[in-house]
C-alpha positions as CSV (number, residue, x, y, z in Angstrom):
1,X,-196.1,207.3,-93.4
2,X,-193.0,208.3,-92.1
3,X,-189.7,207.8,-93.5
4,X,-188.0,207.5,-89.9
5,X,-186.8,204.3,-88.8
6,X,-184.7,203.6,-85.6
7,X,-182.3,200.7,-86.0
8,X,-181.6,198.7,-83.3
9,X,-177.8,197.4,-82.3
10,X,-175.0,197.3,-80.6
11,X,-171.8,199.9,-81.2
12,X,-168.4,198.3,-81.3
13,X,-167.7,200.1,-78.1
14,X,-170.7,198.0,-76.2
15,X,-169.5,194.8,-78.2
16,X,-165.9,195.3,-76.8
17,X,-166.7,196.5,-72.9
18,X,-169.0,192.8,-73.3
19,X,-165.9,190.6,-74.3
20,X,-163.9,192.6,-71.8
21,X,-166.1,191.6,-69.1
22,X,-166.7,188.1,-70.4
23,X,-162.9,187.8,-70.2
24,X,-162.0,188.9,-66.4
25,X,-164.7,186.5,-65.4
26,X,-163.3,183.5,-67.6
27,X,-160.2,184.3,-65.9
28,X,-161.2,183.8,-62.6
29,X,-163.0,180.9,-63.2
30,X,-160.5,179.3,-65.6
31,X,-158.1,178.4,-63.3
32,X,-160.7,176.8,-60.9
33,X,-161.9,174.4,-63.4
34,X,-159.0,173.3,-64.6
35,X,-157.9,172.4,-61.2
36,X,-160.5,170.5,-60.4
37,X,-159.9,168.8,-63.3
38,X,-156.7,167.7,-62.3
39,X,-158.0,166.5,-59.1
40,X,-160.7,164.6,-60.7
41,X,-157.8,162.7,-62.9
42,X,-156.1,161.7,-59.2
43,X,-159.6,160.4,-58.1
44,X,-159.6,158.6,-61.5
45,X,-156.3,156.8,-60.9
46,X,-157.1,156.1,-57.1
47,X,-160.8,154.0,-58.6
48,X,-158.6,152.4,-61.7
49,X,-156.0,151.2,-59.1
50,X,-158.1,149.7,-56.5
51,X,-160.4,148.0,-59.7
52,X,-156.4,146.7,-60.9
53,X,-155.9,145.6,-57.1
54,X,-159.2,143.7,-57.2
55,X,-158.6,142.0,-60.6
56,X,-155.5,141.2,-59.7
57,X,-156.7,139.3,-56.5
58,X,-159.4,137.3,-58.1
59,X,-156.6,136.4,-60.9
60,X,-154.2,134.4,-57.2
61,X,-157.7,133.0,-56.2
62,X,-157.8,131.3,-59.0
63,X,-154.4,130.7,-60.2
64,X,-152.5,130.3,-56.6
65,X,-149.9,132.9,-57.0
66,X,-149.8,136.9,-58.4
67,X,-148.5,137.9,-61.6
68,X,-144.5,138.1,-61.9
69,X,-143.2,140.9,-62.5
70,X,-142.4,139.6,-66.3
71,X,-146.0,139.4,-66.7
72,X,-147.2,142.3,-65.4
73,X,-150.5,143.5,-65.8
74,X,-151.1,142.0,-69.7
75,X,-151.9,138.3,-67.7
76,X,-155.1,140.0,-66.7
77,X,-156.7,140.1,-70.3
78,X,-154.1,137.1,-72.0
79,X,-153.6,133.8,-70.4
80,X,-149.6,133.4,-69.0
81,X,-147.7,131.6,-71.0
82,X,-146.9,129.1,-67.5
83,X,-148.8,125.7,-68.3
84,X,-149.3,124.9,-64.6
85,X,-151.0,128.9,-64.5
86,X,-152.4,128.9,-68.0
87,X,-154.2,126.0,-66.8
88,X,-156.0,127.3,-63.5
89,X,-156.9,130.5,-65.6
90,X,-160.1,131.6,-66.0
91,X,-159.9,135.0,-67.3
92,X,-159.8,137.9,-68.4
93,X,-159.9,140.0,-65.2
94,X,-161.1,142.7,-66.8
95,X,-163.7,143.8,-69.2
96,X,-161.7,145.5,-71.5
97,X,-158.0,146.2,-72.3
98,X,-155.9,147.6,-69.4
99,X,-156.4,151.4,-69.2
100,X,-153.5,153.4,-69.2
101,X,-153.5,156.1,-66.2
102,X,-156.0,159.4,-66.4
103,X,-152.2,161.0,-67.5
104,X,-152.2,158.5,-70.9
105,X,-149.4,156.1,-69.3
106,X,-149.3,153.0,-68.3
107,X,-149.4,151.5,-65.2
108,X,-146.6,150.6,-62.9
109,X,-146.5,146.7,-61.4
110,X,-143.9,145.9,-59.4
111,X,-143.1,142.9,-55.8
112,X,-143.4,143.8,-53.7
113,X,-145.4,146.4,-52.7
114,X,-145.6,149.0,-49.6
115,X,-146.1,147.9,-46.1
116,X,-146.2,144.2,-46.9
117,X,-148.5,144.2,-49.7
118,X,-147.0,141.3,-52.1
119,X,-147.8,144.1,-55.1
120,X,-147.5,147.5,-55.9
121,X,-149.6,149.1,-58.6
122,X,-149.5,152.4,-59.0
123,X,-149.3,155.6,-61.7
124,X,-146.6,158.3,-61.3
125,X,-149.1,160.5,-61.2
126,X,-149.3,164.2,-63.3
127,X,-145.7,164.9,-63.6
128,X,-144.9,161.2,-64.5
129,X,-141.5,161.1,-62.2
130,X,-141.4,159.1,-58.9
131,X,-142.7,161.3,-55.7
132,X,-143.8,164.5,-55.8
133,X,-146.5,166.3,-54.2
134,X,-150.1,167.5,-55.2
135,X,-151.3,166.0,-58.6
136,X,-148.1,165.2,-59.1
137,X,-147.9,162.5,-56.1
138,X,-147.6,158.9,-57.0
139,X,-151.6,157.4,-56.6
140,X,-152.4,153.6,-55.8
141,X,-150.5,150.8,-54.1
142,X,-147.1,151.9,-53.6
143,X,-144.0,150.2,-53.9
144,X,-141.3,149.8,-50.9
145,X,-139.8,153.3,-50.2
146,X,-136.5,153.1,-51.6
């Protein structure tokens, strides 16, 4: 028998051109993801908003008025403290605990709303301040321009 064996592997040059390469293309693609995560997160806050909306509407079917403003959004899962409400109540709205936006905020409730909508409910969207453009545009059921 003979005493030659070949071993099989990679040098630390191959090993490095490999993680070069594997690096340009994670750099390319990177920056595509993550954008589309960020549009996925508005997409998010437009569905969470319209299911708010809807909950909120079934809640002055049954009640006869919308929240106030004092109550907010919290009189979706907890009966109002209002006797006259508490009683025509038949919640909760909502199957669980109101989500905070896609951003980890809450959302916004305000009267009125935008273009004579009696309620505004809305996020601030990525930036978190009022306006902006992009990701960072305000998502939902606006308020009155101001």
């Amino acid at each position: 028998m003979s005493a030659s064996r070949s071993i099989a592997g990679f040098t630390l040059l191959e090993m490095l051109v490999v993680l070069v390469i594997i690096g340009l293309i994670a750099s390319l693609v990177g920056p595509r993801l993550f954008s589309r995560v960020d549009s996925s997160k508005v997409q998010i806050a437009e569905t969470q908003t319209r299911l708010l909306r809807g909950a909120i509407e079934t809640f002055r079917l049954e009640v006869g008025r919308i929240p106030t403003a004092e109550e907010g959004l919290a009189v979706l899962s907890t009966a109002p403290s209002d006797e006259r409400a508490k009683a025509r109540w038949r919640g909760p709205y909502l199957d669980e605990a109101v989500p905070n936006d896609p951003w980890g905020r809450p959302y916004k409730y305000s009267i009125p709303g935008r273009d004579g909508m009696p309620f505004a409910i809305y996020s601030l969207g990525a930036d978190g301040q009022p306006g902006g453009e992009g990701n960072d545009a305000d998502v939902g059921f606006l308020p009155p321009k101001s």
